[in-house]
N, C-alpha and C positions, 0 to 999 in steps of 0.2 A: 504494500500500500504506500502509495507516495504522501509524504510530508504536505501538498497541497489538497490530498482528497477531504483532508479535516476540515478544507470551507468551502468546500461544497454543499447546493444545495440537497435539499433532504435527507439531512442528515437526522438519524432519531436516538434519543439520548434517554437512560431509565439510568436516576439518578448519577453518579459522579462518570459513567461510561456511555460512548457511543461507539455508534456503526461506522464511525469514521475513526475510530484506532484501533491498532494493532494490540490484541488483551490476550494474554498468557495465564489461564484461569492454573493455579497445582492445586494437587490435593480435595478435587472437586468434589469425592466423598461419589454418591451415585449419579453424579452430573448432574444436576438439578438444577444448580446456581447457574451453569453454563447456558441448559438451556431457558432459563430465565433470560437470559440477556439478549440470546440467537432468537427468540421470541418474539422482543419486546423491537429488534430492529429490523425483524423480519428474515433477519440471511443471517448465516450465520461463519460467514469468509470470513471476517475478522477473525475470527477467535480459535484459539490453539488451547484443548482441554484433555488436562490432562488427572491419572491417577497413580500410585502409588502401586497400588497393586494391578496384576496382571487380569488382563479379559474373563479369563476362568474362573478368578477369586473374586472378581468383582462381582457376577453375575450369579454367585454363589451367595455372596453376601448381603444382596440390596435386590430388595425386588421389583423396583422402578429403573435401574441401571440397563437392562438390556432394551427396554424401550426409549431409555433417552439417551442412551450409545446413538442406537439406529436412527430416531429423529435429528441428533445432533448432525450426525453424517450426510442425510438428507439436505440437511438447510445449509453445508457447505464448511461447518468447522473438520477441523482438524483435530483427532481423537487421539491420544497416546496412552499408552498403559506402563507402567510399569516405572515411570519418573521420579526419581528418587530428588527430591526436593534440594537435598546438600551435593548433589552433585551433576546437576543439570547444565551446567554451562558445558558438562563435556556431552550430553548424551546429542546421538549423530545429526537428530532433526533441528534440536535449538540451537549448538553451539555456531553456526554460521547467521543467525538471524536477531534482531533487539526490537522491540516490545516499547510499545507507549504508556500498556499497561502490564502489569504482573502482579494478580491478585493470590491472596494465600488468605481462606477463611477458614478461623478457629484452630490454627496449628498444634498439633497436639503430638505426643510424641506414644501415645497410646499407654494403655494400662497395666501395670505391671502387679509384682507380686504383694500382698496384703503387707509384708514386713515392710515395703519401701516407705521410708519416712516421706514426708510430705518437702524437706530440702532437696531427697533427693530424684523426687520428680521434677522439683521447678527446675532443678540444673538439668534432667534430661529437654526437658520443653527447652532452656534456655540456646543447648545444643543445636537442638534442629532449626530455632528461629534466627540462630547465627550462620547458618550453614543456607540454613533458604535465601538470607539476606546479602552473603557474601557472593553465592552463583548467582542471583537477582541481576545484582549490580554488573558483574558483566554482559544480562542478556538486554540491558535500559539501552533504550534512544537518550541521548545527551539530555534532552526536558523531556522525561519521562518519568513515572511513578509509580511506586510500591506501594501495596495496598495491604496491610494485614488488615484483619476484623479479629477483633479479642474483648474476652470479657476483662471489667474494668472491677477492682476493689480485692482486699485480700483474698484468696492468696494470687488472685492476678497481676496484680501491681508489681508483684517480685519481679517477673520476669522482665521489667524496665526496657521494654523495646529500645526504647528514643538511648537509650547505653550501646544495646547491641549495635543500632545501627550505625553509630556514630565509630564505632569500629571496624565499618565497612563501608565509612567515608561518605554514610549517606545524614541526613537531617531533615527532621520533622515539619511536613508545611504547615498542616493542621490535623488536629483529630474531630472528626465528627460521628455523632451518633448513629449506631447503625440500627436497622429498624428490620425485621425479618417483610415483613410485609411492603415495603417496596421493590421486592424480587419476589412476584406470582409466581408459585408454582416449589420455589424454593427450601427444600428442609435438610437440615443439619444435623447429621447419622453420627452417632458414635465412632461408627470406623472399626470398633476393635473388640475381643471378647463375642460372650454369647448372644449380646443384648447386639449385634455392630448394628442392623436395621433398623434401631428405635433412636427416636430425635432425643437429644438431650436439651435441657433447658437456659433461656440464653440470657435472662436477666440483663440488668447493667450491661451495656457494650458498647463499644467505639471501632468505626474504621480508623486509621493510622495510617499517614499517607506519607509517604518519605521520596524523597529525590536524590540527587548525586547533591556532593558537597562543594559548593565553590574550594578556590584556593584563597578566595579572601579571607582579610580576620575574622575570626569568629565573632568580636563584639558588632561587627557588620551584615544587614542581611545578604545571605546567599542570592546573587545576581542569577544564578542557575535559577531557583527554586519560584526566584520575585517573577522571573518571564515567565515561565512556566505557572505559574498562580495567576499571575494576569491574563496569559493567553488562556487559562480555561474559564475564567471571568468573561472574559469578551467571545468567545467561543458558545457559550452560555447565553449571553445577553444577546447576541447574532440571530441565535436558530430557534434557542426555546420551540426545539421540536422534541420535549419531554415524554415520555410517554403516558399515561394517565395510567396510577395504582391506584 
């Protein structure tokens, strides 16, 4: 997708994403979220959606997964299986390509055994959301954005995003609230254990949206992040071809 097709006309937008960029959904859980979006723009060529686990486990574990694989494929995304989130800047299809968007909703590092303390899950969770954000950043367009969706208050707050990313040279634009019900269609699976098909609950939460880091001082704002926050202001204010939730 060319750098110009983003003003173009009819372009249609369901909240912070449109049909006019390039979005790298991981961790998509039984594709839901993806096609929410391929939905809501109608096609779904933008978007590269991918899972964690392979075709066979997927379709084992989520029983909407094999009809929104095939719808997604239909409406023109790009389906991958098997993406291992900390190490996707090598894997064959992304490592030659960079992304306007690259979302990662509710990263979790899955469920372990009952003795694990509760420290030493936030450092696994900690692990993977350093590992998704350090391969992120090589697969970004120069003004392009990261998108996690995380619950907000203890024990989520440990995991201190806006630290991680800052150690993969990225910087926080803004955090806003994320809201299930402006992605129709969209539900958020455990992923893991015996329960993996049943939604967990989402309380408190915020998208997190991060960019590349200027080389200016830090007491100064990132001239990367300020265009990039502006052009989607005016990008916004242009088209307000939003979709209706």
């Amino acid at each position: 997708m060319t750098r110009r097709g983003r003003k173009g006309k009819g372009v249609k937008w369901l909240k912070h994403y449109s049909s006019a960029q390039s979005i790298l959904i991981i961790g998509d859980g039984d594709f839901s979220f993806s096609m929410a979006l391929a939905t809501a723009f109608g096609s779904g060529a933008n978007l590269v959606a991918t899972s964690l686990d392979s075709y066979e486990a997927l379709i084992c574990k989520y029983s909407e997964a094999e009809s929104n694989v095939m719808e997604l494929k239909i409406t023109g995304a790009t389906v991958l299986h098997g993406v291992n989130a900390k190490k996707m800047k090598s894997h064959t299809y992304l490592k030659t390509r960079q992304f306007d968007r690259i979302v990662f909703n509710f990263p979790h590092a899955g469920f372990k055994a009952k003795d694990y303390k509760e420290v030493q899950m936030v450092s696994l969770h900690k692990v993977l959301v350093k590992g998704f954000l350090a391969n992120a950043r090589c697969l970004l367009h120069p003004y392009g954005e990261i998108h996690i969706s995380h619950k907000i208050g203890y024990p989520y707050d440990e995991w201190n995003l806006e630290q991680l990313a800052s150690e993969s040279s990225l910087t926080m634009i803004k955090k806003v609230k994320f809201q299930k019900e402006d992605y129709p269609g969209y539900n958020q699976k455990r992923g893991d254990g015996a329960k993996c098909n049943r939604s967990f609950p989402l309380g408190e939460c915020c998208t997190f949206q991060f960019c590349i880091k200027s080389e200016e001082p830090e007491e100064e704002t990132p001239l990367v992040c300020l265009v990039a926050a502006l052009a989607n202001v005016n990008l916004s204010q242009s088209h307000r071809n939003y979709v209706t939730v």
